[in-house]
C-alpha positions in Angstrom: -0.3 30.3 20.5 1.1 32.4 18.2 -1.3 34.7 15.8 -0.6 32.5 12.7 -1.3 29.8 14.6 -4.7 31.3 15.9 -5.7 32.4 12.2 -4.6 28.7 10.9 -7.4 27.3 14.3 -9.4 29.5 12.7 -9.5 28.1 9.0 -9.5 24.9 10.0 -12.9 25.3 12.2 -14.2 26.8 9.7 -14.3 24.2 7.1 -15.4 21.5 10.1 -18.9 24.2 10.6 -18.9 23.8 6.7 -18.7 20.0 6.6 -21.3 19.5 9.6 -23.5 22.1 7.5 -23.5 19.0 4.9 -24.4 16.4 7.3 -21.5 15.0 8.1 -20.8 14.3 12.0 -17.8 16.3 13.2 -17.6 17.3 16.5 -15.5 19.5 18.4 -13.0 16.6 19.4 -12.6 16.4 15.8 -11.5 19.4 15.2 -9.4 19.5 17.5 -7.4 16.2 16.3 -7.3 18.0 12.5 -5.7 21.2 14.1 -3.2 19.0 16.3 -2.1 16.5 12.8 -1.6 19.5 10.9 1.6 21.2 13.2 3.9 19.0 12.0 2.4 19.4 8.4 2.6 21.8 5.7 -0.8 23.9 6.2 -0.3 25.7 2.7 0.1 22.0 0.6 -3.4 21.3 -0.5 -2.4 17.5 0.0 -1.7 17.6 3.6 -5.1 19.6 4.1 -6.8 17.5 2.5 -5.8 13.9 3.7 -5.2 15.6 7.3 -8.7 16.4 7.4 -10.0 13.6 5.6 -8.2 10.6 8.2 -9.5 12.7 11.2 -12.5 14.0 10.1 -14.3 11.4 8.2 -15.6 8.8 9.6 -17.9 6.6 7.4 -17.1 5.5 3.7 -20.2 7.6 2.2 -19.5 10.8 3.4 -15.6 10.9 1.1 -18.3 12.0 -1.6 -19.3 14.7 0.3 -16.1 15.8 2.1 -14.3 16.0 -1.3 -16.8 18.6 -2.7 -16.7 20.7 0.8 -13.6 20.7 0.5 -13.1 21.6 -3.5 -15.8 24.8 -2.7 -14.0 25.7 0.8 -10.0 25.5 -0.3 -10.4 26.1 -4.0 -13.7 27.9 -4.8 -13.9 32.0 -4.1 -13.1 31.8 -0.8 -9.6 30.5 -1.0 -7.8 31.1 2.1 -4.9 29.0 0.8 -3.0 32.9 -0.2 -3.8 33.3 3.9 -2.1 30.1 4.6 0.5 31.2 2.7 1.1 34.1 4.7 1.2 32.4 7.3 3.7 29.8 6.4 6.5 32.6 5.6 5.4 34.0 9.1 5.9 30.6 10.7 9.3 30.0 9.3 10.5 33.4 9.8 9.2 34.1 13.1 9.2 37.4 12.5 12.7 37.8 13.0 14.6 37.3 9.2 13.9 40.3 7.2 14.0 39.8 3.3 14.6 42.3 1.2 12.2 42.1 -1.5 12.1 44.7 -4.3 9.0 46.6 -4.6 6.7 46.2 -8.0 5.2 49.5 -8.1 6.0 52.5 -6.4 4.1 53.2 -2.7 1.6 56.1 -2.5 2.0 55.5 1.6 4.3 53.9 4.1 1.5 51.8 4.9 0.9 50.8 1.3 4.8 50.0 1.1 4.6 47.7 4.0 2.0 45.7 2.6 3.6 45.6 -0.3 6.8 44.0 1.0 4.4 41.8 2.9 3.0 40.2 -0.2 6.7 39.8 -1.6 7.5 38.0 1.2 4.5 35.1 0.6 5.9 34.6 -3.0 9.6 34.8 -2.8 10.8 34.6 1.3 10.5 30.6 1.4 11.9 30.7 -2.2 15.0 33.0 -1.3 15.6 30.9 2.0 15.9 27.6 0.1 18.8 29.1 -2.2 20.5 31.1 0.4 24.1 29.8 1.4 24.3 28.6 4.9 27.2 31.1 5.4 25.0 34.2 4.6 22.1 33.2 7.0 21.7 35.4 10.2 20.6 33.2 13.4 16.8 33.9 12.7 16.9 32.9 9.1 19.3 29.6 10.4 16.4 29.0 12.6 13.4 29.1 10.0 15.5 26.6 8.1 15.4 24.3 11.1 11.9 24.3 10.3 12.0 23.7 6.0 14.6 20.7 7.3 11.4 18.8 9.3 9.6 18.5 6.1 12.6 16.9 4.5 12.3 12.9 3.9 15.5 10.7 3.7 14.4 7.8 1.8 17.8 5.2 1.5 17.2 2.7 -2.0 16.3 -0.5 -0.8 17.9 -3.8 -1.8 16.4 -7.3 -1.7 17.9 -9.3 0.7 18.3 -13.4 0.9 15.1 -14.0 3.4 11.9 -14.4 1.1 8.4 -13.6 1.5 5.2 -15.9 0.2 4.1 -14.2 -3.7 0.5 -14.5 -4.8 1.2 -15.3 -8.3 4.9 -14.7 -10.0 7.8 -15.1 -8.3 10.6 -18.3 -7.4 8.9 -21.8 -7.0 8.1 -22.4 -3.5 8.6 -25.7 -3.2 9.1 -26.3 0.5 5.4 -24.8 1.1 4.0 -26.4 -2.0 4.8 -30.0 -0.2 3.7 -28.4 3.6 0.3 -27.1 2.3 -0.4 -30.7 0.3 0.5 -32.6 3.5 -2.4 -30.7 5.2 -4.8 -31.8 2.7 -3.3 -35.6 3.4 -1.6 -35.8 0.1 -3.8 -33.9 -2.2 -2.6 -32.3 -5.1 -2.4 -28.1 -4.3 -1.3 -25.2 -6.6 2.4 -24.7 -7.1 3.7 -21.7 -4.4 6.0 -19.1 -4.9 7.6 -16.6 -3.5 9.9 -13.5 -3.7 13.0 -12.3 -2.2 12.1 -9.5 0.9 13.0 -6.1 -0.1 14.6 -3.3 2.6 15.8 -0.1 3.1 19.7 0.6 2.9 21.3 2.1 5.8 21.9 5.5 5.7 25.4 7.2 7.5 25.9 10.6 8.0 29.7 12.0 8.2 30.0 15.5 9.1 33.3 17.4 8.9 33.1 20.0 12.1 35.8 21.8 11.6 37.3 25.1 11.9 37.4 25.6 7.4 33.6 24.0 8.3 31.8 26.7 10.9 30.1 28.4 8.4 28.2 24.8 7.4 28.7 22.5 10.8 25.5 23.5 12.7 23.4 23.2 10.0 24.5 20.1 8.5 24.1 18.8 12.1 20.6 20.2 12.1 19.9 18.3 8.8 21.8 15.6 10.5 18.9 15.6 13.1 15.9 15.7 11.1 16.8 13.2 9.1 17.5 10.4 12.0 14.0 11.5 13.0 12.4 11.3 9.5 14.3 8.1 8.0 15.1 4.2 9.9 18.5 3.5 10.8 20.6 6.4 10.2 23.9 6.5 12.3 25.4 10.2 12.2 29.5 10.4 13.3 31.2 14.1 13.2 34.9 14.4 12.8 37.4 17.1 13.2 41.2 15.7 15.0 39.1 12.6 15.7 35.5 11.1 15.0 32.9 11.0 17.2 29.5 9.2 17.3 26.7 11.1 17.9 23.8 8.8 16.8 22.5 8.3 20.6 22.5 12.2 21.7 20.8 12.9 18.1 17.6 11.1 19.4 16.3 13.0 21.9 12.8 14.2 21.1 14.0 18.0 21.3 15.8 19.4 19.0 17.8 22.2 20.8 18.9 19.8 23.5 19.8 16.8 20.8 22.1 19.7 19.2 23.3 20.8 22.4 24.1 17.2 24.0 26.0 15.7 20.3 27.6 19.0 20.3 29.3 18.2 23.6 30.4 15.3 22.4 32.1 16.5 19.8 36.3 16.2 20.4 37.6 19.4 17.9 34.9 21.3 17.0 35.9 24.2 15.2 39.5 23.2 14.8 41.8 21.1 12.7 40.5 18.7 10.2 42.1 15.2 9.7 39.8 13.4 7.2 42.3 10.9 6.5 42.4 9.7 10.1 38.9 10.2 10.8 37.6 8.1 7.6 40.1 5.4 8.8 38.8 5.3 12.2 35.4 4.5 11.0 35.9 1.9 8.9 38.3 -0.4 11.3 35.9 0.7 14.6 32.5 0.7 12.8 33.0 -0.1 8.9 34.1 -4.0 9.6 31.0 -3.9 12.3 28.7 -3.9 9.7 27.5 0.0 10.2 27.5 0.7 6.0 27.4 -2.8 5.1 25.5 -2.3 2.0 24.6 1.2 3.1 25.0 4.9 1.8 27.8 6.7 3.0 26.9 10.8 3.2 30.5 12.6 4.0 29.9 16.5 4.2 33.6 18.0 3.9 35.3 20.6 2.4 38.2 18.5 1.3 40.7 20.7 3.3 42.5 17.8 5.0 46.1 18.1 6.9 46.7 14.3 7.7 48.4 12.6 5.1 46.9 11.9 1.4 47.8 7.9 1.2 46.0 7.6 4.4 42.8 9.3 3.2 43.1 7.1 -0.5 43.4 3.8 1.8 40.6 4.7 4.0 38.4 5.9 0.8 38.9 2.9 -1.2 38.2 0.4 1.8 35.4 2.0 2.4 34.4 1.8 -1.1 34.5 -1.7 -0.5 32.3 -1.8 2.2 29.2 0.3 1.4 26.9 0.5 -1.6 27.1 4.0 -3.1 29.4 7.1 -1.1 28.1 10.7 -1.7 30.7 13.7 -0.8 28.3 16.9 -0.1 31.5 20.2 -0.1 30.1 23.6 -0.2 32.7 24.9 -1.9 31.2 23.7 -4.8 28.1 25.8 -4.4 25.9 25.7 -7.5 28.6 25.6 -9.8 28.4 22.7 -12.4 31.6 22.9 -13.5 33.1 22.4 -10.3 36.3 20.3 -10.3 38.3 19.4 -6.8 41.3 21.9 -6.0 41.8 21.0 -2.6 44.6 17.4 -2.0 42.0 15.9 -0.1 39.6 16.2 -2.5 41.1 15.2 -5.5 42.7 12.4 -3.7 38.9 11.6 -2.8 37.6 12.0 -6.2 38.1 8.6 -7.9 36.0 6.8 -4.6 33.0 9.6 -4.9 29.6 8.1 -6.8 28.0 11.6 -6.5 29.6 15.0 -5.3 26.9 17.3 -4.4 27.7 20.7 -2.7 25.5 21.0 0.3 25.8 24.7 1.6 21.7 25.6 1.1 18.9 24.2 1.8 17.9 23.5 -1.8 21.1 21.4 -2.2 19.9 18.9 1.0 16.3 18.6 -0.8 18.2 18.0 -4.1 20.2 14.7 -2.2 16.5 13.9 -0.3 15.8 13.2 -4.5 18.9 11.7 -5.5 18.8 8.8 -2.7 16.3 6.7 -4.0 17.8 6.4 -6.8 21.1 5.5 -6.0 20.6 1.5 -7.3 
């Protein structure tokens, strides 16, 4: 274990000897279970802590009372370690491998005293600066701390009501066919009118990454974000594309990461070289389109636009797959932060009339900002 891991053990035993202190029964087992549903959770969000600790620690109705005021004096009264937890977040992500350069306040009287300085700057601003920094600028350590800001991103698809219905307490459609079948149980008797409401599901959600060579800089971690968002959201189906497309769906699911990204990488056909969007598009829709894949769905494409097949192909291909999905998102990096953007590239202003939203996916802040946008895609 790791020593932010060991001073994180640490907190958390410290606020079960607090609760136990109050009376409430929480053993060493207990613990143990609050330490192990808090990995894949953010220790420095006072909302995790505190339903984390709540689900495994509590036990009985009448002691809520009493855990919520532990934990008020313990998290937020003079001794806060939430600044430690902090700390220990940007040391978690980091690894202690990406190095931020983070200007200094004040001038240092010591090196020591300078190195705790940059320390601090790191807990307000490294998390900050890795969210807004362009895939393309990241070394390999920072690339993998943002492995682990993706995990805590949700995919949550808009959902649609479908034409299966569900029994309604109150409002909703007559329900006329279990109106009859509940009087015939009471042998004819009169009963209250039924109703009922159409069932309401997620969309599905399709991921379609350009791998190309004009794409290296982006590729591995949109296929990262690829990954954690099959894991985080229900039925995603992921396809990459370069010369041809690929499905990469099944490799994605294996429970590590590093060997799901090394397997769907091998199944790749062109990675790194030419890019045919055109083709690619139209290969999906006439082998997984018609099969139902984005019936209804959201279709993600992250491209650059940069396309070397020809431009009526790509148009056909866009606007039959218009037809065929619910809402299409184009994520290019070229666009970057830059709300003035407007296509330059054929393939993308051939694209352009068949995009609902263009987004610009090259940071990590652009991927939460889509994790926002989906819901609301009605």
């Amino acid at each position: 274990m790791t020593e932010a891991g060991e001073e994180l053990v640490g907190v958390l035993v410290a606020f079960g000897r607090a609760l136990r202190a109050r009376g409430v029964s929480v053993g060493s087992g207990d613990v143990a279970t609050y330490c192990a549903a808090m990995v894949p959770l953010d220790p420095t969000d006072l909302l995790d802590l505190y339903w984390g600790g709540r689900t495994t620690l509590i036990s009985r109705r009448d002691h809520v009372e009493v855990y919520d005021e532990v934990f008020r004096d313990f998290f937020l009264g003079e001794r806060n370690p939430v600044e430690e937890l902090l700390r220990l977040k940007v040391d978690t992500a980091v690894e202690a491998e990406a190095v931020l350069e983070v200007p200094a306040t004040e001038p240092p009287d010591s090196e020591s005293e300078e190195e705790d300085e940059t320390r601090l700057g790191l807990v307000a601003s490294g998390v900050d600066t890795l969210r807004h920094k362009s895939f393309a600028a990241c070394t390999p350590a920072e690339l993998r701390a943002l492995r682990r800001l993706m995990e805590q991103i949700r995919l949550t698809p808009p959902r649609r009501r479908t034409r299966r219905t569900r029994p309604a307490p109150r409002r909703g459609m007559p329900d006329l066919r279990r109106t009859v079948r509940d009087s015939l149980r009471m042998h004819g008797e009169p009963v209250g009118l039924r109703h009922k409401r159409k069932r309401v599901k997620l969309r599905p959600l399709v991921l379609i990454l350009d791998v190309s060579g004009s794409m290296a800089d982006y590729s591995r971690a949109l296929l990262q974000f690829a990954y954690s968002a099959g894991r985080a959201a229900q039925k995603v189906e992921v396809f990459c594309f370069g010369t041809r497309l690929t499905r990469i769906t099944v490799p994605l699911q294996k429970r590590s990461p590093d060997e799901a990204l090394a397997e769907a990488a091998a199944h790749v056909v062109g990675w790194e070289g030419g890019t045919r969007i055109g083709d690619s598009l139209d290969e999906f829709v006439r082998g997984w389109g018609r099969r139902g894949v984005c019936r209804g769905g959201v279709v993600v494409i992250c491209s650059d636009g940069l396309d070397r097949g020809d431009p009526d192909t790509l148009a056909t291909a866009m606007e039959r797959l218009t037809r065929l999905c619910h809402r299409i998102v184009w994520m290019n990096p070229h666009k970057g932060d830059n709300a003035a953007y407007r296509p330059s590239t054929m393939g993308m202003m051939v694209a352009e009339p068949y995009i609902d939203v263009l987004l610009s996916g090259h940071d990590l802040s652009s991927l939460t900002e889509l994790a926002v946008l989906l819901p609301e895609l009605r």
